[in-house]
N, C-alpha and C positions, 0 to 999 in steps of 0.2 A: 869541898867536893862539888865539882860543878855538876852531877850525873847522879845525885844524891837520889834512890829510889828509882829511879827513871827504870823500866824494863825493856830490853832490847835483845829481839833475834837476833842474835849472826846466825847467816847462810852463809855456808863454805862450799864451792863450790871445787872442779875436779882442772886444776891450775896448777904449776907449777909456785905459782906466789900465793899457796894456801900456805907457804913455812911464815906469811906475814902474820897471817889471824892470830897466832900464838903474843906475838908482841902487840897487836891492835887489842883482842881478849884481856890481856893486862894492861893497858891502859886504860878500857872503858872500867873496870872493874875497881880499878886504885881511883877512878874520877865519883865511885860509888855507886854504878852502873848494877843493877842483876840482868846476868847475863844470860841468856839460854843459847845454845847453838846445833843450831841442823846442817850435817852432813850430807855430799850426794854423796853416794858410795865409793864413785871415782875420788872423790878429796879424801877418803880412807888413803890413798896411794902414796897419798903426797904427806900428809900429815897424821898424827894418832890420835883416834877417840882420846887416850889415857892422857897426852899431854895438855888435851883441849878441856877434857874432865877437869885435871887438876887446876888451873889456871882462874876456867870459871866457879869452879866449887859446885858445877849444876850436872847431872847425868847426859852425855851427849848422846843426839838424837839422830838415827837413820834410815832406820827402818818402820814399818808403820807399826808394828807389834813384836814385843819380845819372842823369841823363838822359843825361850822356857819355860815362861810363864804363860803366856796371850796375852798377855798385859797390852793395852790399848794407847799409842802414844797419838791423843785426840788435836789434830791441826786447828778442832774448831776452839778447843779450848784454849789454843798457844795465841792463837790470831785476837782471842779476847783481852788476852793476858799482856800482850804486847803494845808499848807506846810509839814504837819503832823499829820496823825491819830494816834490816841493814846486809845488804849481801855481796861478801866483801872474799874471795876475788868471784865475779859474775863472770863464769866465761862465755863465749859465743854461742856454747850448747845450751845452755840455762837461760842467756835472755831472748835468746829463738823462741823456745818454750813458752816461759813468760808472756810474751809478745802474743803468742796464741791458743792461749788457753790449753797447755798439757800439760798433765798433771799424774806424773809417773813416778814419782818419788816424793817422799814427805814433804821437804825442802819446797817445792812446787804446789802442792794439797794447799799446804801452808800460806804460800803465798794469795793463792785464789781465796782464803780464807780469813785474812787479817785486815780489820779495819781503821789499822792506825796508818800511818805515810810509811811508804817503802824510799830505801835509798838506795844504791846501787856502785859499784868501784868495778868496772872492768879491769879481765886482763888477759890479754893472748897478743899474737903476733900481730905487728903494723899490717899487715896485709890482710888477716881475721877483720881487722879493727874495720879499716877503711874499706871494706867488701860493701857493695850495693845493701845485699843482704843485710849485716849485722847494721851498717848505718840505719837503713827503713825497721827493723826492727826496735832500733835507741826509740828514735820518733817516734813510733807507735807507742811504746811505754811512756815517753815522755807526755803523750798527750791524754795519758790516763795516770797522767800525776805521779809517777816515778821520779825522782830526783837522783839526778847523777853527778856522780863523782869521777870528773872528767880523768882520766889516765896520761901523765907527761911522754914527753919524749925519750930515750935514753935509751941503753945498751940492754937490749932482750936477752932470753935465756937459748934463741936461735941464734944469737951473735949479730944480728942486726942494731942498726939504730933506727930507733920509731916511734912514734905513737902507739902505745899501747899496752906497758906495763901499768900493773897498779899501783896507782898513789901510795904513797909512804904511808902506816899506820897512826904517826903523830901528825899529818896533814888529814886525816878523816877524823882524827879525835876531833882534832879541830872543826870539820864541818857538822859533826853530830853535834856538839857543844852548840857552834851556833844554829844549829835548826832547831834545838831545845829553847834556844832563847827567842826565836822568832817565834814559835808557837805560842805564846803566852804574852804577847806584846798588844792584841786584838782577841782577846778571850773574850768572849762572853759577848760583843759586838756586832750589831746585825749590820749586815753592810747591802745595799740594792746595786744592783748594776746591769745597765742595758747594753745591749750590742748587738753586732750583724744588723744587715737592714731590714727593711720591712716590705712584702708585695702587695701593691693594688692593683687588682683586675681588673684587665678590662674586658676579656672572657674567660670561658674553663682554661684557657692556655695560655691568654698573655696577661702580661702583668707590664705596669710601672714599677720601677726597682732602680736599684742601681749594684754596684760591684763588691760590696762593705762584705768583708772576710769574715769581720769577729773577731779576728784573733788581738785587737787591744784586749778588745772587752772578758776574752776569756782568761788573759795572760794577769788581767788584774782580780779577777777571779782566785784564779790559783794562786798568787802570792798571799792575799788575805787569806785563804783557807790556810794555806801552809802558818799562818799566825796566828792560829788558833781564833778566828771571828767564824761565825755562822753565814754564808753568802748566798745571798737571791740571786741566781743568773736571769735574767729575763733573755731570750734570745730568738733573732728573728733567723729565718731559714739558711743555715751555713753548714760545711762539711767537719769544724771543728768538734771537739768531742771534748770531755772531762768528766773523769774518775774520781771522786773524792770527796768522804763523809763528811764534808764541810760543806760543801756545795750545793745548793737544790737547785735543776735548771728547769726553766717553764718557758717551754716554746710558743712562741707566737708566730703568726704569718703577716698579717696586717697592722696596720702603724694603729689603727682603732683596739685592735688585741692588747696590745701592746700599751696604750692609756690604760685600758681596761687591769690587767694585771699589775700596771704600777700602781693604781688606787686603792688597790688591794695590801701592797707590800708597804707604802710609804710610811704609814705613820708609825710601821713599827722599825723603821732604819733608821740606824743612827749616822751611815756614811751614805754617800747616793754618789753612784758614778754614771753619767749620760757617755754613753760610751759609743751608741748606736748610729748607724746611720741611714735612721728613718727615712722613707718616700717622701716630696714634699708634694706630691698633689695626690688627691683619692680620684676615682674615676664615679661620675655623680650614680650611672645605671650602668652598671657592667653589661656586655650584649651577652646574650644566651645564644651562641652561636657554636659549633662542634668543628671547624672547618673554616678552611682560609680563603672559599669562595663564599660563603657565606658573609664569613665576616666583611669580606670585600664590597659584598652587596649592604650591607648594611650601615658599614661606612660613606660608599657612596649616599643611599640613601639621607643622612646625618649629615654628611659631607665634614663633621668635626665630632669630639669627641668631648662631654660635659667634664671637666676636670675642677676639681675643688681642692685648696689648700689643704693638706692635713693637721692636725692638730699636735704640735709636739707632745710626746708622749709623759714628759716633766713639768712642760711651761704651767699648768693648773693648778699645780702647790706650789707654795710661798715657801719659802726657803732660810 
């Protein structure tokens, strides 16, 4: 049983290929998966509480409280309990949602609520698919650590061919299985990593800099967390972002920051990734100037500008 203990959400979401969850549910289940599963109301349409009941052996969830009892069905509790959301088929309306924080049905509460990695299998029509919208909405998730389960091409349930049905259920078994096995590959592992650049001032306004995104240093970020290691981001001022209880990020501005907080993190890392791309000069007196006639005058005055090498932010420990 590769899935042995492992606890795993499905989201079912309101699709036409919510009749897959029935056949993906029985495979995570025979792989020795406990399965829980939350319904939006619309996947009632497509599929049955009772068939998804039996399948997984667990009470399916969709509403926030029994209507008979009051009984409380606690998202905080599900998001504890869970090693893995999985929400399989995600249609265009749910990762809209997702993407912006609404949180109108369990399914959603849930989501905002769970601390383990979320996964993701679209599915609607090639033209849902490929909408400005629904693409800016992927990325946005993707950069808060969503993992997705890309959708093939083939013969839709509009009669089209396209991008955007969801993956088969023994093609996701398969990526749950290996994202089980990543996660534990880097357990327990503290990993440092620097990225984005770093600004020296030369007043309140301008800096030495240069163009450095981040995005190596964040993208190796995310694969070690998704491996179950604990990750330092160190990171200098970029528009990158990351979501994920593996990660702690510590913003710096200045390449001296940025020493400063590696000195701190080094000796307890067991991997170190230089991923950054530090300022190579500091400016010796930054002017205190508020304005571009000012500054001008004061340059004149200077006629140059004191600049000193920085100090790489790594080169001080021995390796």
């Amino acid at each position: 049983m590769l899935l042995k203990d492992k606890h795993i959400i499905l989201g079912i979401t309101g699709s036409i290929a919510a009749y897959k969850a029935a056949t993906l549910t029985r495979l995570l289940i025979k792989e020795g998966a406990q399965v829980k599963i939350i319904v939006t109301p619309l996947a009632k349409e497509f599929i049955t509480p009772v068939t998804l009941a039996t399948l997984s052996k667990n009470t399916v969830l969709c509403d926030f409280f029994h209507h008979d009892d009051g009984a409380w069905n606690s998202h905080i509790e599900l998001g504890l309990w869970a090693d893995l959301m999985l929400v399989a088929p995600a249609s265009a309306n749910t990762l809209a949602k997702m993407a912006h924080g609404i949180a109108d049905n369990l399914l959603l509460t849930t989501y905002l609520s769970v601390r383990c990695p979320v996964m993701a299998a679209p599915a609607m029509d090639t033209d849902m698919f490929q909408h400005t919208a629904t693409q800016h909405n992927i990325e946005l998730l993707k950069q808060r650590g969503v993992s997705f389960i890309e959708p093939p091409s083939g013969e839709l349930a509009s009669g089209l061919i396209g991008k955007g049905r969801m993956e088969e259920p023994e093609q996701i078994l398969e990526q749950v299985v290996r994202f089980f096995k990543q996660t534990t590959s880097f357990a327990g592992k503290n990993i440092l990593i620097t990225a984005g650049p770093t600004h020296e001032y030369i007043d309140p306004v301008r800096y030495i800099g240069n163009a450095s995104s981040g995005k190596m240093g964040y993208a190796i970020a995310a694969a070690f967390a998704n491996s179950g290691a604990n990750v330092t981001l160190i990171s200098g001022p970029v528009t990158e972002k990351i979501n994920h209880p593996n990660v702690t990020v510590v913003h710096v501005v200045s390449a001296q920051e940025m020493l400063q907080q590696c000195n701190v993190f080094f000796k307890k890392s067991d991997i170190i990734f230089r991923s950054s791309g530090q300022s190579s000069g500091i400016v010796n007196v930054a002017l205190k100037v508020k304005n571009k006639n000012s500054f001008l005058q004061e340059v004149k005055k200077k006629t140059y500008i004191n600049v000193n090498k920085t100090e790489d932010a790594l080169s001080p420990f021995e390796f």
